[in-house]
C-alpha positions in Angstrom: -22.9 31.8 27.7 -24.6 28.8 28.8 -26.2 28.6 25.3 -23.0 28.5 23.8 -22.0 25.8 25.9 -25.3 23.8 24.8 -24.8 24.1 21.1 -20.8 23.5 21.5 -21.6 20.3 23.3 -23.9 19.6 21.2 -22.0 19.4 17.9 -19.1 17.7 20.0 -21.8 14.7 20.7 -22.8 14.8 17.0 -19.9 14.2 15.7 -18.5 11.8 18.4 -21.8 9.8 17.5 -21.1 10.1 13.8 -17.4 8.2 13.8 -19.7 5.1 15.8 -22.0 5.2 12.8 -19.9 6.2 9.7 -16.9 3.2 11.2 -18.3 0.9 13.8 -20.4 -0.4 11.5 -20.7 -4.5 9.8 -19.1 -4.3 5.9 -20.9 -7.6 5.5 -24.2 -7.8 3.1 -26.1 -11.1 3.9 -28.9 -11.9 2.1 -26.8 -12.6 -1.2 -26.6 -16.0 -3.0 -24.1 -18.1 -2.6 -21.5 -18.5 -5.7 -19.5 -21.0 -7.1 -17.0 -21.8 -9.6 -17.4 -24.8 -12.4 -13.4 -24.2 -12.6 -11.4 -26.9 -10.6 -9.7 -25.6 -7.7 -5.3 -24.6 -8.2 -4.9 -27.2 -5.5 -6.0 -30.0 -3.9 -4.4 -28.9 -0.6 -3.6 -25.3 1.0 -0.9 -25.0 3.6 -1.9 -21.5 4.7 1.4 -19.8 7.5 0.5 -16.6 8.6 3.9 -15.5 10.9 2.2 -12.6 13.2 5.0 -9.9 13.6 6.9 -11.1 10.5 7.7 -8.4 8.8 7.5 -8.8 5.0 11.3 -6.5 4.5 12.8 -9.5 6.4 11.9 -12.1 3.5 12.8 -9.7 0.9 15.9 -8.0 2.0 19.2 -9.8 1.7 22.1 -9.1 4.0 25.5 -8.1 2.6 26.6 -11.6 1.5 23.6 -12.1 -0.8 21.7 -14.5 1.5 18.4 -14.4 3.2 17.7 -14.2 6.7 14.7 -16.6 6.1 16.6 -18.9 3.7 13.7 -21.6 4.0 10.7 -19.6 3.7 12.3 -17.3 0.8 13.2 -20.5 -1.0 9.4 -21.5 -1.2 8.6 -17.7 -2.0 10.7 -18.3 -5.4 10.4 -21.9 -6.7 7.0 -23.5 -5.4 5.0 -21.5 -3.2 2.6 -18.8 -3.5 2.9 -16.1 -1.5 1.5 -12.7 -0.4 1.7 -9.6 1.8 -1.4 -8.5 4.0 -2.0 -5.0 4.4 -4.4 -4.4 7.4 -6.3 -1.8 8.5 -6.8 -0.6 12.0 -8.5 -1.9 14.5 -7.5 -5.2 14.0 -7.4 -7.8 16.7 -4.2 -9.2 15.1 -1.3 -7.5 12.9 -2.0 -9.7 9.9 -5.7 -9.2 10.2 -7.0 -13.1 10.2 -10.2 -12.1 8.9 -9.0 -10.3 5.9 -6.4 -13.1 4.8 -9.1 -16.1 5.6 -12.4 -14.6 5.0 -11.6 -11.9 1.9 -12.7 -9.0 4.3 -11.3 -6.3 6.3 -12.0 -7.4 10.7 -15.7 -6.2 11.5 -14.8 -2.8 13.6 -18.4 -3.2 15.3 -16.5 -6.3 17.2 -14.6 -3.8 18.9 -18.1 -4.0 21.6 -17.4 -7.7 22.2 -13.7 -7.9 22.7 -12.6 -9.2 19.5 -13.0 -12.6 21.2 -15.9 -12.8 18.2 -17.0 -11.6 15.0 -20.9 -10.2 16.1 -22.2 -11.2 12.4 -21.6 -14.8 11.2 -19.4 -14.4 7.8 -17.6 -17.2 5.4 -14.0 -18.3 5.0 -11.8 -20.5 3.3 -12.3 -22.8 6.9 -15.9 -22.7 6.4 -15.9 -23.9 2.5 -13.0 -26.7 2.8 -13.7 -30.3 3.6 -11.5 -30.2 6.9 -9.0 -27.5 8.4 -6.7 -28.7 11.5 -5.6 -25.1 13.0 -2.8 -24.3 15.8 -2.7 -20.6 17.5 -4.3 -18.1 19.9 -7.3 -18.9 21.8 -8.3 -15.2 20.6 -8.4 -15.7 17.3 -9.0 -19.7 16.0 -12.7 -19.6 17.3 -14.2 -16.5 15.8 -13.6 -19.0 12.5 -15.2 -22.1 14.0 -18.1 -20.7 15.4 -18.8 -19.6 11.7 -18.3 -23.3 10.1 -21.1 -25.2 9.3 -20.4 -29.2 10.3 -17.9 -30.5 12.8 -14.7 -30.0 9.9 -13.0 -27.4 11.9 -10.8 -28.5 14.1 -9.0 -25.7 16.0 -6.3 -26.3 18.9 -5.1 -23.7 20.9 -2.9 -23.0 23.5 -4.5 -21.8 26.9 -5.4 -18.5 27.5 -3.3 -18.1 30.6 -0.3 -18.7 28.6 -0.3 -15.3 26.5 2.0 -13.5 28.2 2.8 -10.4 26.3 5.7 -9.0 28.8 7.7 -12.4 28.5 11.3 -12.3 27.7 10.7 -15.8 25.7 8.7 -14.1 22.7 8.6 -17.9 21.1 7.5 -19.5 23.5 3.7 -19.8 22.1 5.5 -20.6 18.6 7.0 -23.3 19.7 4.1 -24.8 21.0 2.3 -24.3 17.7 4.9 -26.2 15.9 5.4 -28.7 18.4 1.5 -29.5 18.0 1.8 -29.3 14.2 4.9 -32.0 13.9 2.3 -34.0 16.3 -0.6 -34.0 14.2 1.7 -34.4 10.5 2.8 -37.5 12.8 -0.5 -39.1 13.5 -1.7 -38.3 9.4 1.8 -40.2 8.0 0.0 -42.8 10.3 -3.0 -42.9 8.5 -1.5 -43.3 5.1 
């Protein structure tokens, strides 16, 4: 019996070590050469909105009368913007997976150890190979892409800490005070010009 026992627990540990391995594990390859393009880039500027919790059926579905519930954001969808959907996979520290739509990767699993508060493995993004990136959001998410940046062009602002308060009935609260920051700063760069 108690053999039995040994080689039962024994597989159980196997394969609970196996998941950690086969999963938990960095899809990043370093070493590689860095790339580039001798094709000019689509854009001199990239507005990038990610909407956490938007759900992509309420840009897409019109209500009875043939209007849109976002009529703003689906009029950008259809005449100048580009636009996609991000399918994440889980775990993910955020529902639109950051990582995925700004660094071209699915979220590092293996930072499930450290919290999510950081990537463990340095990685690239879009913030890391622009000339300057002004960002507004969670103090959870905006750092894991500055620590990365080489130079001082990333400059993140985020709300504090103490203010993500998951159980409030005011659900835009933290939205506001994203936009409120972002009108601020478009402010001070009509300023400049």
């Amino acid at each position: 019996m108690i053999t039995f026992f040994l080689i039962g627990l024994t597989v159980h540990v196997v394969f609970f070590l196996s998941i950690f391995d086969i999963y938990f594990t960095s899809p990043l390859v370093h070493g590689m050469t860095p790339q580039s393009t001798p094709l000019a880039p689509p854009a001199s500027r990239l507005v990038l909105v990610v909407a956490d919790g938007l759900r992509a059926d309420s840009l897409f579905t019109l209500l009875p009368n043939n209007s849109s519930r976002t009529p703003f954001l689906r009029t950008i969808i259809e005449e100048t913007g580009t636009w996609g959907v991000s399918h994440t996979r889980v775990p993910t520290e955020s529902r639109p997976g950051h990582v995925a739509l700004i660094a071209g990767f699915y979220e590092d699993v293996s930072a499930v150890a450290k919290g999510w508060k950081e990537n463990p493995v340095e990685f690239d993004s879009v913030f890391n190979e622009s000339r300057s990136t002004w960002c507004w959001g969670s103090p959870d998410i905006l750092p894991m892409f500055a620590k990365g940046a080489t130079g001082d062009h990333v400059y993140t602002h985020t709300y504090p800490a103490e203010e993500e308060d998951f159980a409030s009935t005011d659900a835009s609260r933290l939205d506001t005070w994203v936009f409120t920051q972002v009108k601020v700063q478009l402010l001070k760069f009509s300023t400049w010009l």
